[in-house]
Every structure is written in structure tokens, then in C-alpha cells.
VEXVEXTOR-53852 format. One line per field, with one value per residue (C-alpha): residue number from 1; residue in three letters; chain; x, y, z. Coordinates in nm, 4 decimals, padded with zeros to 6 digits. Layout:
residues N
pos [NUM	...] $
code [ALA	...] $
unit [A	...] $
x [X	...] $
y [Y	...] $
z [Z	...] $
END
This chain:
residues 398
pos [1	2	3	4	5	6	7	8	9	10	11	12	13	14	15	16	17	18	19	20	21	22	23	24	25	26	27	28	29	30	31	32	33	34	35	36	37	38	39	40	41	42	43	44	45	46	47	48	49	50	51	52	53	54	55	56	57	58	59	60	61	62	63	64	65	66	67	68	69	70	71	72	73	74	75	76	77	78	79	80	81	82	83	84	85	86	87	88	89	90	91	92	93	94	95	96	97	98	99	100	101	102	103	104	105	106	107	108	109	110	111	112	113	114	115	116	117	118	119	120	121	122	123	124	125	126	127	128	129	130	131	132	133	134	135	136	137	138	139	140	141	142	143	144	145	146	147	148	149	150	151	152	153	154	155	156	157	158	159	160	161	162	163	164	165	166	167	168	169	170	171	172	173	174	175	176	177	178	179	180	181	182	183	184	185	186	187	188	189	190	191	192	193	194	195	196	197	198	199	200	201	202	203	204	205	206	207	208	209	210	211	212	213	214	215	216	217	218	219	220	221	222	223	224	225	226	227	228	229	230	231	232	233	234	235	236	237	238	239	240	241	242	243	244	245	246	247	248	249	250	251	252	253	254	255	256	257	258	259	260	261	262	263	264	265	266	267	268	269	270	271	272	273	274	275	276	277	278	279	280	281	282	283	284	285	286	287	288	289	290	291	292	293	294	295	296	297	298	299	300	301	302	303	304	305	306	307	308	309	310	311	312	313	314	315	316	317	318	319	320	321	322	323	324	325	326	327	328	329	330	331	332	333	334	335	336	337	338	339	340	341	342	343	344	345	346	347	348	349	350	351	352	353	354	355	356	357	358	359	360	361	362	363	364	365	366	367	368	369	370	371	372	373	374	375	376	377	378	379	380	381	382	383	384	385	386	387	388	389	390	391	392	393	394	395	396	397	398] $
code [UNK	UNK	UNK	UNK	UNK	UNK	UNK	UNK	UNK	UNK	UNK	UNK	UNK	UNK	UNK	UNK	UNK	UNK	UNK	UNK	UNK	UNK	UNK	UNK	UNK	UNK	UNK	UNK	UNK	UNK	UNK	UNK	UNK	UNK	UNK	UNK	UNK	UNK	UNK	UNK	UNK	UNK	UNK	UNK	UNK	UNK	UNK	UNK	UNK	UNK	UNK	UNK	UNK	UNK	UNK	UNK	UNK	UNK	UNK	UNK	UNK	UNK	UNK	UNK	UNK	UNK	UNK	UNK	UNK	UNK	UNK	UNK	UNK	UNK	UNK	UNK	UNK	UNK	UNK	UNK	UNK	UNK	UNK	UNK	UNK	UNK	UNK	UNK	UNK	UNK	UNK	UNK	UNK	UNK	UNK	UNK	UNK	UNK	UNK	UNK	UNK	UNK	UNK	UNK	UNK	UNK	UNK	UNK	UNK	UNK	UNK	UNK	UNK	UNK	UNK	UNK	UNK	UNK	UNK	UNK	UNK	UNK	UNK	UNK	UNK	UNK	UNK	UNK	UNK	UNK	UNK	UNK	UNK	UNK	UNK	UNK	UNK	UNK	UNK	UNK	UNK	UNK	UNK	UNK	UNK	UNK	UNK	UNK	UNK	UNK	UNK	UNK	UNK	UNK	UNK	UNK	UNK	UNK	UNK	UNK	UNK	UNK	UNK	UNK	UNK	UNK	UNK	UNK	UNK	UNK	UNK	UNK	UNK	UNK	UNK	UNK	UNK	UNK	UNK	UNK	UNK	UNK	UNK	UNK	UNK	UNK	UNK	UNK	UNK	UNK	UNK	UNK	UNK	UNK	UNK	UNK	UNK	UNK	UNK	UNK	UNK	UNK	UNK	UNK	UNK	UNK	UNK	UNK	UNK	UNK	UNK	UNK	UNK	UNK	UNK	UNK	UNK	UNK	UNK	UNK	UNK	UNK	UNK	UNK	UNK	UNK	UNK	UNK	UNK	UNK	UNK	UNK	UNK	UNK	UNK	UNK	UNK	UNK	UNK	UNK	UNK	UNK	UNK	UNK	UNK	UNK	UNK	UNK	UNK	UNK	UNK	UNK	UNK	UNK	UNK	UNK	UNK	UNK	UNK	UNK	UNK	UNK	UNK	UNK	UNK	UNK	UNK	UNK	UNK	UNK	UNK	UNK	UNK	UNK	UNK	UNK	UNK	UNK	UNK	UNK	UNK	UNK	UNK	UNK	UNK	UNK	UNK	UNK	UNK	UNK	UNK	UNK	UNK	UNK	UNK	UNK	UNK	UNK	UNK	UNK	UNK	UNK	UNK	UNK	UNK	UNK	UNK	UNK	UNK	UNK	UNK	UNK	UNK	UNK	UNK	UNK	UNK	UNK	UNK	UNK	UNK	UNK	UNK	UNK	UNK	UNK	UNK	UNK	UNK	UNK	UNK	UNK	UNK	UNK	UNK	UNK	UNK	UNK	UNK	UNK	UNK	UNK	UNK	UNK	UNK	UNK	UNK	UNK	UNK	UNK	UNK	UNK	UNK	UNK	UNK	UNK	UNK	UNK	UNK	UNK	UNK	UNK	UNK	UNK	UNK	UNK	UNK	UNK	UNK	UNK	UNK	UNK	UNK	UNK	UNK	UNK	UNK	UNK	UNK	UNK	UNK	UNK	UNK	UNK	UNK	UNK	UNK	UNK	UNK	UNK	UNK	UNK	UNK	UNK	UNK	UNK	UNK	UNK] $
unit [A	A	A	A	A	A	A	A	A	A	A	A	A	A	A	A	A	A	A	A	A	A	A	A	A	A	A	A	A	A	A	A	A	A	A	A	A	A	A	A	A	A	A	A	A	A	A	A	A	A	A	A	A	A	A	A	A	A	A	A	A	A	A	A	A	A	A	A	A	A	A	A	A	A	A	A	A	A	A	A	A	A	A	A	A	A	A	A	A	A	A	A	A	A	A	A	A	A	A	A	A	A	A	A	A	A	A	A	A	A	A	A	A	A	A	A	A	A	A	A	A	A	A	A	A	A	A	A	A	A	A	A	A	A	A	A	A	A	A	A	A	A	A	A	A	A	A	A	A	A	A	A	A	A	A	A	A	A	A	A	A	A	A	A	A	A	A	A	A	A	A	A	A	A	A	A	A	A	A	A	A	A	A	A	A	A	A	A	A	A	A	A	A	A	A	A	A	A	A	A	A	A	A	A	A	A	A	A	A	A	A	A	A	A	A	A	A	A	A	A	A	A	A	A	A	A	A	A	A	A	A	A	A	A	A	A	A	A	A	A	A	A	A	A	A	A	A	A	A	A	A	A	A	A	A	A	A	A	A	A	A	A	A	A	A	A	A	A	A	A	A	A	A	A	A	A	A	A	A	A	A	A	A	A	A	A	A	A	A	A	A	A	A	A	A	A	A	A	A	A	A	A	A	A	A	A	A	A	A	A	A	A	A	A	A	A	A	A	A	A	A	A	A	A	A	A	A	A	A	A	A	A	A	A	A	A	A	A	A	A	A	A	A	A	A	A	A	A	A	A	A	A	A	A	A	A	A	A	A	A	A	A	A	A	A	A	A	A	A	A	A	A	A	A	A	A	A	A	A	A	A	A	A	A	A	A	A	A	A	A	A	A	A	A	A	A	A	A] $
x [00.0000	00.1124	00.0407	00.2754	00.5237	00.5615	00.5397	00.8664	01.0487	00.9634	01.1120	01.4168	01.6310	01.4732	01.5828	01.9596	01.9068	01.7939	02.0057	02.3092	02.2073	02.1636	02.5046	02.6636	02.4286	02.5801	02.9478	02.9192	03.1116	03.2248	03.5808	03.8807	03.9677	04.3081	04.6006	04.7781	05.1937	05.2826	05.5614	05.3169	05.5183	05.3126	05.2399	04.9040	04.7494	04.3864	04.1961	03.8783	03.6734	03.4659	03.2545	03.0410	03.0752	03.1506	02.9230	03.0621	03.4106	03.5802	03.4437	03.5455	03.9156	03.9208	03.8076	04.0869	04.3631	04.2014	04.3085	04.5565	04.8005	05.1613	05.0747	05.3721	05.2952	04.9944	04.8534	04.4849	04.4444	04.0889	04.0022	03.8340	03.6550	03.4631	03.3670	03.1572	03.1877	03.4125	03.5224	03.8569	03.9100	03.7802	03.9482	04.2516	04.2078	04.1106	04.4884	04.4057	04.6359	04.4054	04.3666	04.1420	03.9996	03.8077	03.7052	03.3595	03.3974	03.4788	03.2923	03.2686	03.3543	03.5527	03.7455	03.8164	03.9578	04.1797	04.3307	04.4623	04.5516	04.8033	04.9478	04.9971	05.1955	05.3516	05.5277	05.5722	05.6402	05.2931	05.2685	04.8598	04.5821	04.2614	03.9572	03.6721	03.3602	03.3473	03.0626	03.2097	03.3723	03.6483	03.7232	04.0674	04.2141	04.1094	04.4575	04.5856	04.3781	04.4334	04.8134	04.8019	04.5943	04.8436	05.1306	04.9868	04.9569	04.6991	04.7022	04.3015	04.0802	03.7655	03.6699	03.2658	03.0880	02.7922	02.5221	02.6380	02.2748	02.0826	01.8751	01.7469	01.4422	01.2790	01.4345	01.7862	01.7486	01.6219	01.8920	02.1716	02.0119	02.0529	02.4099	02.4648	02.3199	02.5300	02.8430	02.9383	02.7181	02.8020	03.2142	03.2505	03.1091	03.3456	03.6574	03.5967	03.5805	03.8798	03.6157	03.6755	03.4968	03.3897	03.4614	03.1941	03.2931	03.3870	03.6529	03.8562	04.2080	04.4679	04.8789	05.0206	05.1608	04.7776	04.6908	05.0237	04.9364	04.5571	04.4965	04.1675	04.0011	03.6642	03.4083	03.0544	02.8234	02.9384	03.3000	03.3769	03.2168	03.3483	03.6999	03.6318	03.5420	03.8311	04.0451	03.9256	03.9633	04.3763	04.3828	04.3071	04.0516	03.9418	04.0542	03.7692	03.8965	03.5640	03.7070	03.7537	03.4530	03.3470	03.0254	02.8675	02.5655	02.2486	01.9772	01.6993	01.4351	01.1963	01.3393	01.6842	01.6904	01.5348	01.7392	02.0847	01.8643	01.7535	02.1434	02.2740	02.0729	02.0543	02.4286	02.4331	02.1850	02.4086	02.7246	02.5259	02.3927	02.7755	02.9552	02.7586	02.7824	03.1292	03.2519	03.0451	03.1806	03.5850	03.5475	03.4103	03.7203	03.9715	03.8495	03.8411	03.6290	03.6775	03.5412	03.2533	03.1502	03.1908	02.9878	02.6958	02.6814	02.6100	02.3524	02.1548	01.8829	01.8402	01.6794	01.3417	01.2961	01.4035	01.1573	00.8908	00.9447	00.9456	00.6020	00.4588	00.5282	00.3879	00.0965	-00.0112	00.1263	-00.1126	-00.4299	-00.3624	-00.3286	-00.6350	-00.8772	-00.7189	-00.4904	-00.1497	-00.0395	00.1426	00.4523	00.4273	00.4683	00.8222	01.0729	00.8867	00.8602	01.2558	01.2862	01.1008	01.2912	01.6191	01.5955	01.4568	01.7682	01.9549	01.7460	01.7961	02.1780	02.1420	01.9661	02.1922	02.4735	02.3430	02.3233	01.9550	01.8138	01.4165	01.3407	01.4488	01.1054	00.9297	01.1856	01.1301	00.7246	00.8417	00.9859	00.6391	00.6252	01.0192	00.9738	00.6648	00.8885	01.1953	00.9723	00.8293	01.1819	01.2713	00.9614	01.0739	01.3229	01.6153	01.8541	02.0559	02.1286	02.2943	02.6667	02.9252	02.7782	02.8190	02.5455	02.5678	02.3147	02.1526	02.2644	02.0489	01.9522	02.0599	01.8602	01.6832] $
y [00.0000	00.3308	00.4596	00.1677	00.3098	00.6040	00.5078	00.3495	00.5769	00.8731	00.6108	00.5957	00.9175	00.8213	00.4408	00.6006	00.8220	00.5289	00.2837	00.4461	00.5321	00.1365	00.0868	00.3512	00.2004	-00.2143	-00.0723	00.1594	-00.1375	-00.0490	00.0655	-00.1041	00.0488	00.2516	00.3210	00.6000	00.6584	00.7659	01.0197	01.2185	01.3593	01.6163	01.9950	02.1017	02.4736	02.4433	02.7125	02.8467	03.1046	03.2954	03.5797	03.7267	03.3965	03.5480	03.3110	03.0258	03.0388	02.9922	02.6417	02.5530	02.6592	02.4916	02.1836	02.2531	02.2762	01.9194	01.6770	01.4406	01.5384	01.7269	02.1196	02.2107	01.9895	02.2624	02.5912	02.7087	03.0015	03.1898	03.3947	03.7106	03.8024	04.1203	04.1110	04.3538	04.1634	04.0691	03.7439	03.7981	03.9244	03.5783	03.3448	03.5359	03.5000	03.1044	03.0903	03.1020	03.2867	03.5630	03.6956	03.9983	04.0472	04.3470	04.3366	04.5046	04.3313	04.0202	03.8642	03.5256	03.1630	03.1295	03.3944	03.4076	03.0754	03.1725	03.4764	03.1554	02.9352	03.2068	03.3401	02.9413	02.9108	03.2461	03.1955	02.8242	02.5807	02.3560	02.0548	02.1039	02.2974	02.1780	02.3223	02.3185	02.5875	02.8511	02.6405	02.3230	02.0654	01.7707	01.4518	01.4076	01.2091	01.4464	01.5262	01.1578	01.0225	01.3285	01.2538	00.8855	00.9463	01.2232	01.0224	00.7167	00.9643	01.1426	01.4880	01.5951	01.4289	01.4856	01.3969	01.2451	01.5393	01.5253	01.7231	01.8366	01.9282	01.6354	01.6768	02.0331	01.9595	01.6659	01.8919	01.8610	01.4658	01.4649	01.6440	01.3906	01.1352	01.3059	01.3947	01.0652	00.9781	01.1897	01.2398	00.8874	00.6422	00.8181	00.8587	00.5291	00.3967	00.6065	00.5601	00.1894	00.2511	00.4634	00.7562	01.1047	01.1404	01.4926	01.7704	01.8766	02.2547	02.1367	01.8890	01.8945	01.8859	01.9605	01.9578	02.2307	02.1073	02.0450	02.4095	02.5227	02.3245	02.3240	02.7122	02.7534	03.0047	02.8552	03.1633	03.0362	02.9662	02.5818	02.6403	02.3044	02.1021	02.3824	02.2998	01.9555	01.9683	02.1644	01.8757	01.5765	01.7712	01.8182	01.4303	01.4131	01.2536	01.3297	01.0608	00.9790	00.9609	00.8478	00.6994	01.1323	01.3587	01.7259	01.8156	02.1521	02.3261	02.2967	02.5506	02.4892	02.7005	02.6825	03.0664	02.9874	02.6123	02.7721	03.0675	02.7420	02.4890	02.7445	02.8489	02.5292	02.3437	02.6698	02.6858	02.2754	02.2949	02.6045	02.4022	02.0673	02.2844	02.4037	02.1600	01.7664	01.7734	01.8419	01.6430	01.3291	01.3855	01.4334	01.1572	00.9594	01.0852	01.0045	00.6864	00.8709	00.6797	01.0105	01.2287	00.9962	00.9585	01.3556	01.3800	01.1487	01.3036	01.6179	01.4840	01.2823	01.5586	01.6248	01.3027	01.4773	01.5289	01.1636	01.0459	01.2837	01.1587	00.7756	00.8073	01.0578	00.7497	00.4708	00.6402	00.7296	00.3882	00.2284	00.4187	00.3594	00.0323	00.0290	00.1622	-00.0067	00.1946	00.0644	-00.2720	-00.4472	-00.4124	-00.0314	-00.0594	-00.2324	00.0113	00.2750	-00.0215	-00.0938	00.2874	00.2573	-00.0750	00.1175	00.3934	00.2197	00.0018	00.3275	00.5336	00.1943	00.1912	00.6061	00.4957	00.2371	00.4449	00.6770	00.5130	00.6412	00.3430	00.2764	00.6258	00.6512	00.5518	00.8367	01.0616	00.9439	01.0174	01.3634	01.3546	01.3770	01.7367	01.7993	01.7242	01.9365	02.2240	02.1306	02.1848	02.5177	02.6625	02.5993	02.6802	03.0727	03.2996	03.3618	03.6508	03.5181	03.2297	03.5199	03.5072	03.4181	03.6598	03.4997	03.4849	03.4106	03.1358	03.2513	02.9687	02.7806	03.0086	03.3282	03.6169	03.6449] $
z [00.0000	-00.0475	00.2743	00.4182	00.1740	00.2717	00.6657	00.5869	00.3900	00.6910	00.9070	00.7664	00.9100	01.2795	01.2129	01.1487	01.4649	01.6777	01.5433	01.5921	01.9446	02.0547	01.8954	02.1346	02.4448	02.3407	02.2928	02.6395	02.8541	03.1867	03.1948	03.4163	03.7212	03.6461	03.8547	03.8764	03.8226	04.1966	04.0264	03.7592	03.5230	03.3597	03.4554	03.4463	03.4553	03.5392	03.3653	03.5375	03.2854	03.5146	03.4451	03.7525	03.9816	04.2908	04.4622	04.3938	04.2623	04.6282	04.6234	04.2860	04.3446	04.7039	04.4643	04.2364	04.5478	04.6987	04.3857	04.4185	04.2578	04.3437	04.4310	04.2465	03.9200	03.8706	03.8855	03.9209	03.7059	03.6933	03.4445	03.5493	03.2419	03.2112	03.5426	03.7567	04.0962	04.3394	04.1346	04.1159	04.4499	04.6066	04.3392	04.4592	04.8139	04.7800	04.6230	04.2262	03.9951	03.8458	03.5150	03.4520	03.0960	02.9663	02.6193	02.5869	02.2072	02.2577	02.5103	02.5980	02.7081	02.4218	02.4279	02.7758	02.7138	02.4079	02.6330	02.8923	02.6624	02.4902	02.8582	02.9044	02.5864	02.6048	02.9929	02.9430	03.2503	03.1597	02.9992	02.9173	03.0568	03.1917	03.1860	03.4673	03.4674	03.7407	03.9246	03.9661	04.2308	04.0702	04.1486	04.3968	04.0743	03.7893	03.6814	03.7663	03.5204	03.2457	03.3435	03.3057	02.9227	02.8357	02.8918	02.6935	02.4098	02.3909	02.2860	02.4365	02.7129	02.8420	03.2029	03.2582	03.3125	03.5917	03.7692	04.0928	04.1965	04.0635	04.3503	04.3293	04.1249	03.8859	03.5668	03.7401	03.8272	03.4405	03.3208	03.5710	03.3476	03.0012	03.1138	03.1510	02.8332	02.6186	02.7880	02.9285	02.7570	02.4251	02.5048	02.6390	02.2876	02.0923	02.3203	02.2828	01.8919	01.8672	01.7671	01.9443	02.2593	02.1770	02.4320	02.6777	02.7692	03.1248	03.2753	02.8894	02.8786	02.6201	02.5668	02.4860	02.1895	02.0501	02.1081	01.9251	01.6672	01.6735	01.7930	01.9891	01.8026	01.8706	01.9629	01.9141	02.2110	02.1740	02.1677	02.3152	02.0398	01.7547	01.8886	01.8743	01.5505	01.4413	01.6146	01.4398	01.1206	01.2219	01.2551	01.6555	01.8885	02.2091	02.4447	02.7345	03.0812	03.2333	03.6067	03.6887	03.6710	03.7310	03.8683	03.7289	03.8909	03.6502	03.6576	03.8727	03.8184	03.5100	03.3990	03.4187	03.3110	02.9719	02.8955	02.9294	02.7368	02.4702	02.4281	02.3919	02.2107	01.9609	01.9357	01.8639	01.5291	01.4444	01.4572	01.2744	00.9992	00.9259	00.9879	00.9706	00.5821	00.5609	00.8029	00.6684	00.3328	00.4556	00.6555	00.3498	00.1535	00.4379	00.4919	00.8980	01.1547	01.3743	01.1328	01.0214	01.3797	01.4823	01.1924	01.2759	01.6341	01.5121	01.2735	01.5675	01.6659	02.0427	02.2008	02.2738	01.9264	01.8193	02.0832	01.9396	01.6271	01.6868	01.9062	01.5847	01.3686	01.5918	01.6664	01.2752	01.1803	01.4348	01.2935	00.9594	00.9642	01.2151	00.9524	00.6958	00.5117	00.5877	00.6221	00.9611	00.8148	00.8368	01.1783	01.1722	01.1451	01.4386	01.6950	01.6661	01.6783	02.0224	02.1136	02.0273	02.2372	02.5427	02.4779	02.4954	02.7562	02.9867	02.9062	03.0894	03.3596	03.4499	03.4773	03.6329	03.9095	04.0156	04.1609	04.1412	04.1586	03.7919	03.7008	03.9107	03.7207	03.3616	03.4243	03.4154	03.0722	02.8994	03.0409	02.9994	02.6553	02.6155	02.7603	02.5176	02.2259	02.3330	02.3718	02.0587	01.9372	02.1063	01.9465	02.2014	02.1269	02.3716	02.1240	01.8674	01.8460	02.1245	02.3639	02.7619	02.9045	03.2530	03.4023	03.7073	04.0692	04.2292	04.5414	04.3953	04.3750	03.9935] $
END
């Protein structure tokens, strides 16, 4: 029937979606337990890009002087950047190295970043930098396990990245879950293939000799994933060193949550509609798994919208073939669309670690879902250019 027909052939880009997902769910093993060379060997500065965190930023760099690592084998090093608060005055007095940027043209994460990385390069004495956002806490062996990747070879690695406030509210225990998802179900997969990890803004790491080589001019509100782009392209992946993990403060609040979500998630289609098409067809000419994969992970929408889009097609599968204008067969490719993300959705939950009360949290994601859509269905000029736009704390005053 023709009806059927066409079922199928709509069911084709979410089958690629979906399928690609289970792969990355089935290939997400757990990693080994590492150890740790007692005598690191590598010199770290620790970048912290802050702009207006006052509030928080003596807990991040206390977090910062706790890892395990030799105190004079790094350097915490905030940058200040176009600040109108007292954030450099406490990252100085918590013991950070401060940098104070005014550029009332060139604002931004990414730029704050680029200003580091070149006073890093330009006074020498580290091997790499990390980076870790202005409202986050680390892991003790953070720079262990970027010093034990570094030395194996590796020229960038990203740390799991996790919700430090998981608990503040269903959207933030949704959100621990969707971090998990994407940034350690998703690098695990692609560290096990060889594939580039993909950098996640917080908790990345990179020699020195990368950014020589590979500058980071990377200025868009998704600098992290522009970067990584631009890395794969110079012949490098992103290593995953998923036994050390940051925790960053998601927004709370329904206001705030949607100004982040609206950025992000803005900046990502940006990047996919520049980039995905040109990636896929230098990685077809290279022969480069890295590139293909980059590629198909910016070509994967955001899950809501794959979900969306399986349910769409079970549902008018189901009533056609229920008055009798489809055949069963329509209904194939949409139920292993459904069976392949709930193989991938269960993969999240697992490692997430959320116990039974997973299933009170995923009876929110109707509505989260609901609230995705009508974000994006907003215009945001918050979402235009590189601007930083600072995300309101949990408990602040809004």
C-alpha cells in the first residue's frame, strides 16, 4: 500500500538516529579500574573562565587545590573576564592565579579561554591545561587520570561530566540522566571505537603542543564542540577519561533552566547545519572513523525530538493500519525505533546510578519534553553570536 510506503520511507532518518544510538548504548562497557603513576610527570594549569561567579568560585578553586596530585605539578588560574563583581578578588584569596579580561567586544567563554591558553603558551612551565567551569567541584584524581591518558599519548581528554545538583528539582534529576546519556554512555562507545569522545565545555584537557598546533580560536556559544570539531579535522581525537569527573551546577528554576537549554541546544543545530555535511563527506574521503563519527553526532537531533518523532510514527502507523490503510509491516521500522531507544534510555539509567526512583523521574519527561519543544519553538537573542550569558545559581537572587 502506499500509505505503508511512505510510513517506511519517513522512518528511515529516525531508524539512522535510533540505530546508531543502541550501537553507542551495546558498545558503552564499563571501563577497568586505572592506577595511577605515583611520580606524575606532567604539569598542568587548570583554567577556570569565570565571568560574575563570585558566589561560587571559592568552592570551585578549594576543589581545584584538593586533587591528588603534586601542588607544584599545577597551577589554578581563573580567568576574570569582564567582570563587575568581586570574582577575582575571592578566586585570589582562595589561592588562584588571576587573570582579569576586559574586552567590551569580545565577550565570551571562548574567548576568555583563548586569552589563557596564549598566557599558558607564552610563559611556558605547563605541559597542558585543563579546563573546569566557574561552578564546579572535581574529582581528587582528575589530573591523575588526564596525566596517566596524556602520557599514553593522547594529545586531548575529556573527564565524565555530571550534575552536581541532581537533587534540586525533577528537571535537574532529568537532566543527571541526560548527562549521563550523552556524555558517558556516548564517550565510552566512541573511546571503545577509537572515535573522538567529543569535548563537553567542562573537565577537557589539552597539551600544549595540541593548542600550538591546533589554535583555539573557537568563539561560538558551543566552543567546546566547535573545537572539537576543528580537532578531528587536524587528525586528533578526544581521548575519554571516564574513572575522573566534574560536577557543574544545573539551573533549577523553570526561567533559568530555559534561557541554558535554549542556548545550547541553539548553538548545537548552528554548529550541525555548518559543519555535519562536511565532516560526513571528509570523513568519506579520508576513509576517517573520527570524522565519520563527529559527523553522525552532530547529525543525531536532540533526544526529545528523536523520541517525538518515533512516538509521531507509531501512533499514525497504528491508525492507519487500524482503519485499513497501511499494512502491519508499516509498523516495523517505528517499533525498533522505540525498542532502540529504550535500549539506549535503559543503558542512561543504568549508569546513572539512580536506583528505582528513575522511574518516578522518567514520568516527568512527557512534560520535559513538552517544555523542550516550546523553547525551541521561542526565538532567544541570547542564542545570537558568542555573547556569555551568565546562568543565574540555584539560590541566587533572579
Amino acid at each position: 500500500m502506499l500509505a505503508g510506503a511512505i510510513l517506511v520511507t519517513l522512518s528511515l532518518p529516525v531508524l539512522a538516529w535510533t540505530a546508531y544510538l543502541a550501537v553507542l548504548a551495546v558498545l558503552s562497557h564499563i571501563e577497568s579500574p586505572r592506577s595511577y603513576d605515583p611520580a606524575p610527570k606532567t604539569k598542568f594549569d587548570i583554567i577556570v573562565p569565570a565571568h560574575n561567579e563570585e558566589v561560587g568560585i571559592s568552592a570551585t578553586v578549594a576543589s581545584l587545590l584538593d586533587v591528588d596530585y603534586p601542588p607544584e605539578m599545577r597551577r589554578i588560574v581563573v580567568v576574570a573576564d569582564n567582570c563587575t563583581d568581586a570574582t577575582a578578588a575571592r578566586a585570589a584569596n582562595a589561592g588562584a592565579t588571576v587573570l582579569e579580561r576586559t574586552d567590551a567586544s569580545r565577550r565570551g567563554k571562548g574567548y576568555a579561554l583563548a586569552y589563557a591558553f596564549e598566557r599558558t603558551l607564552a610563559t611556558g612551565g605547563a605541559d597542558a591545561v585543563v579546563v573546569v567551569d566557574a561552578d564546579t567541584t572535581v574529582t581528587k584524581n582528575l589530573l591523575g587520570a588526564f596525566d596517566a591518558r596524556l602520557r599514553s599519548g593522547a594529545a586531548a581528554v575529556q573527564a565524565e561530566y555530571g550534575v552536581a545538583n541532581r537533587e534540586a528539582s525533577w528537571r535537574t534529576r532529568l537532566m543527571h540522566i541526560g548527562f549521563t546519556l550523552f556524555h558517558d554512555v556516548r564517550s565510552r562507545a566512541r573511546e571503545r571505537l577509537g572515535a573522538s569522545s567529543g569535548l563537553r565545555g567542562n573537565g577537557m584537557g589539552f597539551t600544549t603542543s595540541v593548542l600550538r598546533a591546533v589554535p583555539h580560536d573557537a568563539f561560538s556559544i558551543v566552543e567546546d564542540v566547535e573545537y572539537g570539531v576543528r580537532l578531528g579535522l587536524a587528525g586528533y581525537r578526544v581521548h575519554y577519561a571516564g574513572d575522573a569527573c566534574v560536577f557543574g551546577e544545573m539551573a533549577a528554576s523553570e526561567s533559568a533552566a530555559r534561557s541554558q537549554r535554549d542556548r545550547w541546544e541553539r548553538g548545537r543545530w548552528a554548529l550541525a547545519r555548518r559543519h555535519a555535511m562536511p565532516l560526513l563527506l571528509e570523513g568519506m574521503r579520508r576513509r576517517s572513523l573520527v570524522l565519520l563519527d563527529l559527523a553522525a553526532d552532530l547529525l543525531v537531533p536532540p533526544l526529545t525530538y528523536v523520541v517525538l518523532a518515533a512516538l509521531a510514527g507509531i501512533v499514525v502507523s497504528g491508525a492507519l493500519i487500524g482503519v485499513g490503510r497501511a499494512a502491519w509491516w508499516a509498523l516495523l521500522p517505528w517499533s525498533f525505533a522505540i525498542f532502540a531507544l529504550a535500549l539506549y534510555v535503559g543503558r542512561g539509567v543504568w549508569l546513572a546510578r539512580v536506583g528505582p526512583r528513575a522511574i518516578l523521574d522518567l514520568l516527568w519527561a512527557p512534560a520535559y519534553m513538552l517544555w523542550k519543544v516550546a523553547i525551541a519553538m521561542r526565538r532567544s537573542s541570547a542564542a545570537r553570536g558568542g555573547k556569555w550569558v551568565r546562568t543565574a545559581r540555584e539560590g541566587e537572587k533572579r
